[in-house]
C-alpha positions, 0 to 999 in steps of 0.5 A, a space after each residue: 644739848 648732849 644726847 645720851 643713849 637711849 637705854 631701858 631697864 633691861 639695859 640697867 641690869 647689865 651695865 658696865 657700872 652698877 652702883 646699889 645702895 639699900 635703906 629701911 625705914 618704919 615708914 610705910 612704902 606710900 609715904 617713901 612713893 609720895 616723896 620719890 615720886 614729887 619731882 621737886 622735892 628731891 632737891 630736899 632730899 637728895 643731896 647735890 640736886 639743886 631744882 628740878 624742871 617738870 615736863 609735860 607730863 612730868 608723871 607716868 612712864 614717858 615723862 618727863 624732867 630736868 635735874 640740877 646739879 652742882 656740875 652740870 644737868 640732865 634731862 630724864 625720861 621715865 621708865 617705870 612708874 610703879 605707884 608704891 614699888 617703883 619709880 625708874 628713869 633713864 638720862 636722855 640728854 646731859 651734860 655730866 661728863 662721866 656717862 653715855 648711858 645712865 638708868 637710875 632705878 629706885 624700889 620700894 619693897 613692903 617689909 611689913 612695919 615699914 619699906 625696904 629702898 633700894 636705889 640703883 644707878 647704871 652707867 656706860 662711862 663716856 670715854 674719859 672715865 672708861 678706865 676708872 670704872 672701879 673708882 666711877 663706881 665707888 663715886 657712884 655708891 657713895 652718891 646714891 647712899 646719900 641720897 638714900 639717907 637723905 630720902 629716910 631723913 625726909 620721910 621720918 620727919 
């Protein structure tokens, strides 16, 4: 299995590649936490997942999973895990051809008669994409953007 760097959340912030989308929804941060945190929902939800594997654990900062996707898998460690606020991971292991380092981060803010999402992915691109990052970060912005609207679509149904 292709081993990633093993990289935190302050790693995240200073990333080469740093790709933020942000949604809002009327719907409560619990309700946005309750399908951010159940693993095997996200294939529902966020658009190119196909399944997902739980680790044991599988919850809780240390947990652990694996992600299907369409080109290939990665298996997640959890960094932060904020019931309500918080859920972030970093890619252990995978065979994505575009990273060395990846930290995924997803916040939920309370703004009152709904929540504030804000999903951000950081990258250190493998050598092969090192000189596109401009383009990887474009990729990345338009991944994330839909997973976020995936993510309102699923829990305003």
């Amino acid at each position: 299995m292709p081993k990633m760097k093993d990289v935190d959340l302050a790693w995240a912030t200073t990333a080469p590649v740093i790709a933020t989308a942000t949604a809002r929804t009327d719907v409560a941060p619990e309700k946005v936490w309750a399908a951010v945190s159940d693993h095997t929902a996200w294939a529902a939800w966020f658009s190119g997942v196909s399944r997902v594997e739980l680790g044991d654990p599988s919850t809780g900062v240390g947990g652990t999973r694996k992600v299907f996707l369409p080109i290939g898998w990665a298996q997640e460690r959890i960094l932060a895990w904020e019931p309500d606020k918080q859920f972030a991971f970093v890619v252990t292991e995978s065979t994505l051809p575009f990273a060395s380092a990846m930290v995924e981060n997803v916040e939920i803010d309370d703004v009152g008669a709904g929540s504030l999402i804000r999903y951000t992915t950081s990258v250190d691109p493998s050598l092969l994409f090192r000189f596109a990052k401009p383009v990887l970060k474009v990729a990345l912005s338009n991944v994330v953007q839909r997973g976020l609207k995936g993510l309102v679509k699923y829990v305003e149904a």
